[in-house]
Structures are given as C-alpha cells and as structure tokens.
Phi, psi and omega in degrees: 000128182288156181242115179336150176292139145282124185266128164248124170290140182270159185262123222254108163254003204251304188269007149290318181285317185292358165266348153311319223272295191276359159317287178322311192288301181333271170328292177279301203246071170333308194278333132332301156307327186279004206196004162249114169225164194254137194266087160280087176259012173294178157094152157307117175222155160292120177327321202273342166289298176336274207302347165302304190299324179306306191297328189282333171135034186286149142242158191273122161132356183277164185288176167320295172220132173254134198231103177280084159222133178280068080079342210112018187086003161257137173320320200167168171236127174239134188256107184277130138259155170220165185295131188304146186305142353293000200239030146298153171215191208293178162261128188274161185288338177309312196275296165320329188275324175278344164300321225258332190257336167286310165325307180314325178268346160119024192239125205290109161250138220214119181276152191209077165291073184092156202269024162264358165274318183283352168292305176311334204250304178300337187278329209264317181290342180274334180290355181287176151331115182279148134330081167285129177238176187269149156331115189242139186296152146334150143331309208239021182270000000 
C-alpha cells in the first residue's frame, strides 16, 4: 500500500527574522522598538479579506517595517525585509518602487537580508543625529 506524500508545513523564514529584528529594537534600541511597527501586507487571505483590506488601503509593496523616528536628516525608516540566503527571494518591482518613492520623500530605506544586516542598519541609524524640525501644535489640541 502506497503512503500519502507528506505535507511540510512551510516555514516563514522572513517572519522568524523580522521577529529577531524587533526582539533586538526591544533589547538595545529601546526608543526605537517604541516607534516600530510592522505593516502586514504579505500573506495569505481569504479573497473577501484580500478585497476588505485593499478597500482599507493595504497596498502591495510596502515595506516591511517602519521606525517612526526622524534620524540623519531623514523623516524616518522603512525596512524591506527578506530571510538570509538560501531562503531569500528577490525584491518585487512593487516593492523598489515604494522604496524608491519613500526615499524621494526624505525618508532612510534599506532592503535587509536577514537580522545581521538589520542590527547593522538599525545600529547605524539609531547613532545618527535626530532630525530637527520645527515645531507643530498636537493633533489633538
């Protein structure tokens, strides 16, 4: 009697590194981890979620993670991550293009293969200079 293919559940190696990633900004770069979060737009859904999100505004290509902190002359960081080689995969044009127009806007982007590149990105970015800017009333004032 033949024996079923075994299904190997695949393994998210992208999303094991970016949780090293925000472990470390926990761990080192406090005010950092208090100013990061990750925009999930990846993934598996169910068609009628896909078109809910979409309609909410998900777009395809945005990065990964974002460190709302002003920077080196920049407004902020946005971070594409992918898993370290051998289980990397390319950067989609979708994704070059929201790198490329967030950089346009004065904001510091980084492609991050696996998290010794993003300790290295994060380490360098938290040493800079913040960004002065002028003064703005609250929001909510």
């Amino acid at each position: 009697m033949a024996h079923p293919a075994v299904q190997h559940k695949r393994v998210d190696r992208e999303s094991q590194e970016q949780r090293l990633c925000f472990e470390y900004m926990r761990v080192v770069h406090r005010e950092a981890f208090e100013h990061a979060y990750h925009v999930p737009n990846g993934g598996h859904r169910h068609k009628v979620t896909a078109v809910k999100l979409k309609a909410e505004g998900v777009k395809a290509g945005v990065p990964d993670i974002k460190v709302a902190l002003a920077r080196g002359g920049f407004f902020g960081l946005y971070v594409e991550m992918k898993a370290r080689a051998p289980h990397n995969s390319a950067v989609s044009s979708k994704q070059k293009e929201w790198l490329q127009r967030l950089a346009g806007a004065g904001y510091c982007t980084r492609v991050c293969k696996g998290y010794t590149e993003f300790k290295a990105v994060i380490d360098e970015y938290m040493g800079w200079p913040v960004t002065q800017s002028s003064e703005h009333p609250a929001a909510n004032d």
